[in-house]
C-alpha positions as CSV (number, residue, x, y, z in Angstrom):
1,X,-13.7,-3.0,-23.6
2,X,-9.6,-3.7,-23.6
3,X,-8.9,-0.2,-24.9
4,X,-6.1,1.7,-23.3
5,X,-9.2,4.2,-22.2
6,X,-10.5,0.7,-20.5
7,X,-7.6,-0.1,-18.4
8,X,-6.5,3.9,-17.5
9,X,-9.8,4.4,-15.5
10,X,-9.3,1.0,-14.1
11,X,-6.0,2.0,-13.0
12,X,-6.9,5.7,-12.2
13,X,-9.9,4.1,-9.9
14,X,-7.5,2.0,-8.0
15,X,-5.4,4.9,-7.5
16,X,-8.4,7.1,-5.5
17,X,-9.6,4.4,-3.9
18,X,-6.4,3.2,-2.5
19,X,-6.1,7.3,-1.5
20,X,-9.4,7.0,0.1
21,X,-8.4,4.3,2.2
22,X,-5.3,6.1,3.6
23,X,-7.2,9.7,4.1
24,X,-7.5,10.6,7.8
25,X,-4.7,8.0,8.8
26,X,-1.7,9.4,11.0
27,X,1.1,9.1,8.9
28,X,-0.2,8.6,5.8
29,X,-0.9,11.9,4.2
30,X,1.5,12.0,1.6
31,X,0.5,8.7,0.3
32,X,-3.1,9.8,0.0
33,X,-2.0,12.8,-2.1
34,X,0.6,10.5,-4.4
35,X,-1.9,7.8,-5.0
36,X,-4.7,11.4,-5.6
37,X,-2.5,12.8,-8.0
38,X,-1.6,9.5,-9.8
39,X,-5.4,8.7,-9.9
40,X,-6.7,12.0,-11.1
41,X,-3.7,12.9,-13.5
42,X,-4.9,9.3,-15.4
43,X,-8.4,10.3,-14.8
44,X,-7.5,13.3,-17.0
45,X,-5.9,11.2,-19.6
46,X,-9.0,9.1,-19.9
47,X,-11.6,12.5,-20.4
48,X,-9.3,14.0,-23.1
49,X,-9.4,10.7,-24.8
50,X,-13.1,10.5,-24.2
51,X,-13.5,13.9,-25.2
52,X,-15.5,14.7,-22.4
53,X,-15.9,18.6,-21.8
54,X,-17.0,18.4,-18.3
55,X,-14.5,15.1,-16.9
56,X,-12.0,17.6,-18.2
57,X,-12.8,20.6,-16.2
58,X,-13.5,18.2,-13.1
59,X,-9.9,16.9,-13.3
60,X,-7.9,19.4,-14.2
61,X,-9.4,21.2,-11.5
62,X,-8.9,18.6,-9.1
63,X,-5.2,17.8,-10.4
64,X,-4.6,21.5,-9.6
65,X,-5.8,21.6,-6.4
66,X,-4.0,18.2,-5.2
67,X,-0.7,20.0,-6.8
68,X,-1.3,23.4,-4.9
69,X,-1.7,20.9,-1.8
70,X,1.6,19.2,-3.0
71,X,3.9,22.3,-3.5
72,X,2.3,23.6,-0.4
73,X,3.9,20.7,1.7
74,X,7.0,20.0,-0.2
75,X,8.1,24.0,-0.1
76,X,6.3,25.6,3.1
């Protein structure tokens, strides 16, 4: 508890959640993938320190997907 594991999945979770809340309102797409990326990329930080095979995989996924989406927007 108090570890800098501890308070990046606290922040990370903030970071989806607040996406979550902003996914499927007009206007607010780009925030939802920001606050995505932002939440994930930490999420990643915390299963490489965990050392968690399968968190890995799941987020690095994920963070590649969410970029592909990014990119995808940013240069169409």
């Amino acid at each position: 508890k108090y570890t800098i594991d501890w308070y990046f999945k606290w922040v990370a979770s903030a970071f989806i959640l607040s996406s979550m809340s902003l996914r499927g309102v007009d206007g607010f797409a780009m925030y939802d993938l920001s606050f995505s990326i932002i939440g994930v990329s930490l999420w990643c930080v915390v299963s490489f320190l965990w050392n968690d095979r399968a968190l890995i995989i799941l987020n690095l996924a994920g963070l590649g997907l969410l970029l592909r989406t990014f990119v995808g927007i940013m240069f169409p």
